[in-house]
ZAVO-625046 format. One record per residue (C-alpha): y, z, x. Coordinates in steps of 0.5 Angstrom, whole numbers, padded with zeros to 4 digits, always signed. Layout:
YZX
...
end
This chain:
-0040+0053+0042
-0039+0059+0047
-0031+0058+0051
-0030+0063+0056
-0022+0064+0054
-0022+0066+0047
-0017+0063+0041
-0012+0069+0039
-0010+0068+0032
-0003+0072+0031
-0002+0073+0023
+0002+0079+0020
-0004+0078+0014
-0010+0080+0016
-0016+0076+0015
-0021+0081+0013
-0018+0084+0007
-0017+0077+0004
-0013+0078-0003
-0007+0075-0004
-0006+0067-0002
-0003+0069+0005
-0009+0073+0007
-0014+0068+0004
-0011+0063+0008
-0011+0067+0014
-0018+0068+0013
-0020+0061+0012
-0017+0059+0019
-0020+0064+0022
-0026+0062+0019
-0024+0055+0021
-0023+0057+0029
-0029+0060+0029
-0033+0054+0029
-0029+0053+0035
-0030+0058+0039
-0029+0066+0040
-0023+0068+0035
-0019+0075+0037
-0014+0077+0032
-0007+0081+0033
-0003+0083+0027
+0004+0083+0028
+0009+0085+0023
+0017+0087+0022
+0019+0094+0022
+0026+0096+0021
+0023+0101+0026
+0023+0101+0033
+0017+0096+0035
+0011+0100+0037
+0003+0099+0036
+0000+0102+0031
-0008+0104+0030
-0011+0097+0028
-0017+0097+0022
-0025+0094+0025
-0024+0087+0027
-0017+0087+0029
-0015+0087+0037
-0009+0090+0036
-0003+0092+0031
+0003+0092+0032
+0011+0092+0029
+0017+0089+0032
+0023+0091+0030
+0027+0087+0025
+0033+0085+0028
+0041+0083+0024
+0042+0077+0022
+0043+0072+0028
+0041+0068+0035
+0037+0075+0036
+0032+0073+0031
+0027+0069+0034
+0027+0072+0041
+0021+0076+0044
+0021+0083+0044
+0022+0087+0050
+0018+0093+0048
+0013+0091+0043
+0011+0086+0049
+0011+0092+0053
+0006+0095+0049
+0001+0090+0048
+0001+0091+0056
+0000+0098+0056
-0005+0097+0052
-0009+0092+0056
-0008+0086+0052
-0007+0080+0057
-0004+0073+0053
-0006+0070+0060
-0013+0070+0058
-0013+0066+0052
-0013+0058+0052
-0010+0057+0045
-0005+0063+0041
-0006+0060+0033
+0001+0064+0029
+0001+0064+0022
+0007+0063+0021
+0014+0062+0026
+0016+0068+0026
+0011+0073+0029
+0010+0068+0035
+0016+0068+0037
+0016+0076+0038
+0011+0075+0044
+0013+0073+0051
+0007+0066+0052
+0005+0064+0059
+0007+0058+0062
+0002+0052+0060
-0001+0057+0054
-0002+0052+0048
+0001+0055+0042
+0000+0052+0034
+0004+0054+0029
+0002+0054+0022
+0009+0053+0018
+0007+0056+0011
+0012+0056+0007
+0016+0052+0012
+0023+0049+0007
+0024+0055+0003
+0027+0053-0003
+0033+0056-0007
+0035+0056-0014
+0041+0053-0015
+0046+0058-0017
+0042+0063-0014
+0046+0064-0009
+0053+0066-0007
+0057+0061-0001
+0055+0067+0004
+0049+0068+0003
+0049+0060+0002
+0052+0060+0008
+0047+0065+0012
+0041+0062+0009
+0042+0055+0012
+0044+0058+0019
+0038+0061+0019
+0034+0055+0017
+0037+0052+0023
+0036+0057+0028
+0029+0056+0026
+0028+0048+0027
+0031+0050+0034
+0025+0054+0035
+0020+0050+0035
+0021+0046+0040
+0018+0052+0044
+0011+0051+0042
+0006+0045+0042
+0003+0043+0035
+0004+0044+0028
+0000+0045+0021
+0004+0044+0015
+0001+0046+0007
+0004+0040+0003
+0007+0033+0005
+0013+0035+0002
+0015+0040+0009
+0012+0035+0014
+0015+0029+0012
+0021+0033+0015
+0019+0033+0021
+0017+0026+0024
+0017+0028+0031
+0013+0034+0031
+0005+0033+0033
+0002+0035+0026
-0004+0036+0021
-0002+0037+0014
-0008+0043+0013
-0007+0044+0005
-0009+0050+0001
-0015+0050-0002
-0018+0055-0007
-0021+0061-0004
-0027+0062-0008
-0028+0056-0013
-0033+0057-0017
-0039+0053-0016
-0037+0049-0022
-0031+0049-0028
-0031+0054-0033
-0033+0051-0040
-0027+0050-0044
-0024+0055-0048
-0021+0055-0055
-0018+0062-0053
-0010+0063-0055
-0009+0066-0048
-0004+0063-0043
-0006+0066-0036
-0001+0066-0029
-0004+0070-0023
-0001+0071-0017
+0002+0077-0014
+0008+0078-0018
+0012+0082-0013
+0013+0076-0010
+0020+0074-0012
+0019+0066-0014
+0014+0069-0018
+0017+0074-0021
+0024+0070-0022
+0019+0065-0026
+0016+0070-0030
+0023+0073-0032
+0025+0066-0033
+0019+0064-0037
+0020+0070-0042
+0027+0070-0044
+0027+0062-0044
+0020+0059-0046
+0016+0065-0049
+0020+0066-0056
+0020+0059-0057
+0012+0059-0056
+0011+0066-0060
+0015+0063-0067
+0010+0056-0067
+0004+0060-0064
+0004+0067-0067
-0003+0069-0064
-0002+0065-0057
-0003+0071-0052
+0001+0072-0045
-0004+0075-0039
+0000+0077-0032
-0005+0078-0027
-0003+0081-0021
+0000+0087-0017
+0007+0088-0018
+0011+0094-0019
+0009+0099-0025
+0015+0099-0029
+0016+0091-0027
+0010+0091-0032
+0012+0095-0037
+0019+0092-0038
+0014+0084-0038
+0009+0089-0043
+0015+0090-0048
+0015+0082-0050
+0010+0081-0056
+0004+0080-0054
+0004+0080-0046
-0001+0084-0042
+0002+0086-0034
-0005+0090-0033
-0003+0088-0025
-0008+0086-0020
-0015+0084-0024
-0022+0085-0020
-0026+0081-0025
-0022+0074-0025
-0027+0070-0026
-0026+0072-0033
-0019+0072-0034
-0020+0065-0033
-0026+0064-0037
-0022+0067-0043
-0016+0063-0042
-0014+0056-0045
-0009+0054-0039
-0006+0057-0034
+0002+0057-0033
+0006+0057-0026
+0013+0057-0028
+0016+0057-0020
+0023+0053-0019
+0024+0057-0013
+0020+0058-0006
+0017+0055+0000
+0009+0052+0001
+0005+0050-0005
+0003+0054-0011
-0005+0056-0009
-0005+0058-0017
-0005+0052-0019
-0011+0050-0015
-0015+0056-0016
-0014+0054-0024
-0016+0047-0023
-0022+0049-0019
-0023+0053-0025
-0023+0048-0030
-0016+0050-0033
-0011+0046-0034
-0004+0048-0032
+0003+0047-0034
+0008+0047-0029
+0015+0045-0026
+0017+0038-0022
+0019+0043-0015
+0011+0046-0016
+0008+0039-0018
+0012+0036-0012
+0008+0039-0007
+0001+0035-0010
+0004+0029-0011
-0001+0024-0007
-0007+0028-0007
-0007+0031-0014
-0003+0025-0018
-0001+0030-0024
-0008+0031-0024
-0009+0037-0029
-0002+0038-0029
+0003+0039-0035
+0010+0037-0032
+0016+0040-0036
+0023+0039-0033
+0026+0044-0036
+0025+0051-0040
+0024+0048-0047
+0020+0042-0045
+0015+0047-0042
+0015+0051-0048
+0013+0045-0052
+0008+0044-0047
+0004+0051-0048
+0005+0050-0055
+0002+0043-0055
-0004+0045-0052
-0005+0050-0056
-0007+0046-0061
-0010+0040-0057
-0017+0043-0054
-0020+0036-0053
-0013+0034-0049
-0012+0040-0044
-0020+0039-0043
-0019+0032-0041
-0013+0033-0036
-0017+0040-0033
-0023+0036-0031
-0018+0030-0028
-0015+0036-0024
-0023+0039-0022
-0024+0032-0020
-0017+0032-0015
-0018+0039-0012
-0026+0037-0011
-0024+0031-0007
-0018+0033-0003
-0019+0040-0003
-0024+0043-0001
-0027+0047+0006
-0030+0042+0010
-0024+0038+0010
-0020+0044+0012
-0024+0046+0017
-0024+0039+0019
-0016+0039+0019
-0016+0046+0024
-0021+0041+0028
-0017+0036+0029
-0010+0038+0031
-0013+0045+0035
-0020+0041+0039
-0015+0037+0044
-0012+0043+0046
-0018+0047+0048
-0019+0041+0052
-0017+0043+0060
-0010+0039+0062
-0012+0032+0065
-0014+0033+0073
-0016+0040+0072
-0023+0043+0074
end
């Protein structure tokens, strides 16, 4: 339907280029928006530079970047200039019913009229360290700025969360939990395969997945290689050249980076892995391989985020690293058990996650705030 005040969908990841999980979500709620009214896109990024706006691509109202500012209570402040720069540019928040963020931070930078209803999308809300990861300050440092950010969301009206993990955190934010769902799920499950190749996808730059694949190689992946000689590792994912080259000298790993056709490194994978012990949100690999028809073996912090809705459904739990490497060896010899647990997981994600339950999500928690305050003509 028509609205004569449009929605503004704030992201630092454009929903028109959707590769990695974050664009793929932002272009699922954009999508999702859509179907609510007319949908504006203001891409905000930090900078270490001074803020400024920068030419946008086709389909973007205006891209800017503000300045990442040092550690401290500045952080979640407006910025003066970039706003100053959008109002140069003519682009007037005044005009807008509803502002949608992925994400707090870029929300935060922009100055918001009185009586403009906002909805934040906390992905990766809770960020999750490893334990000894960290030194006492920096310790010190991360749980200062977890603090300085719940104190922020008493500015803003509504809230999705990803998992019921973060939002059973929150009790007393008006919420929606809007799972991830795969992007481009095939239209049905891969057969299964007899292959020996052990597949993990995601963007390997990212440092949870980069620390959990260092992890994997040192600690699981020998164990795996002496009982299972011809087992196969493929890394599918855009991560530095010499990031790869260092994984390539494990034998039998492939890091080819980012993978155009990923239908067939699914097709040809016996299951996939998703070895991540640190981070925040959910892990989409893991339901991008079910809907694939792969069963995968993860840890309990992954596992945790699908606890209701996938019920370990397609999931090999390993509580630490030799448990996970008995679980890949496991399934590398047992095709009938990894097949039976890849179709309970479809099963799962065919229910409880699918488009139309995420666009009905977006409905729910951002209809009502489309609607004219009570009184109003």
């Amino acid at each position: 339907m028509a609205m004569s005040k449009p929605i503004l969908l704030v992201s630092p990841a454009s929903p028109f280029a959707p590769q990695s999980g974050a664009q793929q979500r932002t272009a699922l709620l954009h999508g999702a928006l859509q179907n609510l009214g007319e949908v504006d896109v203001l891409l905000l990024e930090p900078t270490p530079d001074t803020s400024r706006l920068t030419l946008p691509k086709p389909g973007i109202l205006a891209h800017g970047l503000w300045h990442q500012r040092p550690f401290g209570l500045s952080k979640f402040q407006p910025d003066p200039a970039l706003n100053q720069a959008l109002q140069a540019n003519g682009m007037d928040l005044g005009k807008y019913r509803l502002i949608v963020s992925r994400y707090l931070n870029p929300v935060c930078k922009l100055l918001i009229p009185p009586g403009l209803r906002t909805v934040i999308d906390l992905d990766d809300w809770g960020y999750h360290y490893a334990q000894g990861t960290l030194e006492l300050a920096a310790q010190f440092k991360s749980a200062y700025a977890a603090q300085l950010a719940q104190r922020q969301l008493k500015r803003f009206d509504a809230f999705f969360f990803v998992s019921q993990r973060d939002q059973a955190r929150h009790p007393e934010l008006q919420s929606v939990l809007l799972p991830n769902i795969p992007f481009h799920p095939p239209a049905a499950p891969f057969p299964p395969s007899d292959s020996n190749t052990l597949l993990f996808v995601g963007s390997l730059w990212y440092a949870p997945n980069r620390a959990g694949i260092d992890r994997f190689l040192a600690r699981c992946w020998p164990s795996i290689k002496a009982a299972q000689p011809h087992a196969r590792l493929l890394l599918a994912g855009a991560a530095p050249l010499a990031m790869r080259q260092i994984w390539e000298r494990q034998p039998d790993v492939s890091a080819p980076g980012f993978v155009d056709d990923l239908d067939a490194a699914y097709r040809n994978a016996a299951f996939t892995i998703a070895p991540i012990h640190t981070g925040g949100g959910t892990n989409i690999k893991i339901l991008e391989s079910l809907a694939y028809g792969r069963a995968c073996v993860t840890t309990p912090y992954c596992a945790a985020a699908f606890k209701t809705d996938l019920a370990s459904a397609g999931l090999g739990i390993a509580r630490d690293d030799a448990q996970f490497a008995q679980r890949c060896i496991d399934w590398l010899t047992d095709l009938d058990g990894r097949r039976s647990e890849a179709e309970k997981g479809h099963a799962q994600i065919a229910k409880h996650h699918t488009r139309a339950l995420f666009d009905g999500r977006v409905t729910q928690l951002c209809a009502p705030c489309l609607s004219p305050p009570l009184g109003a003509q």
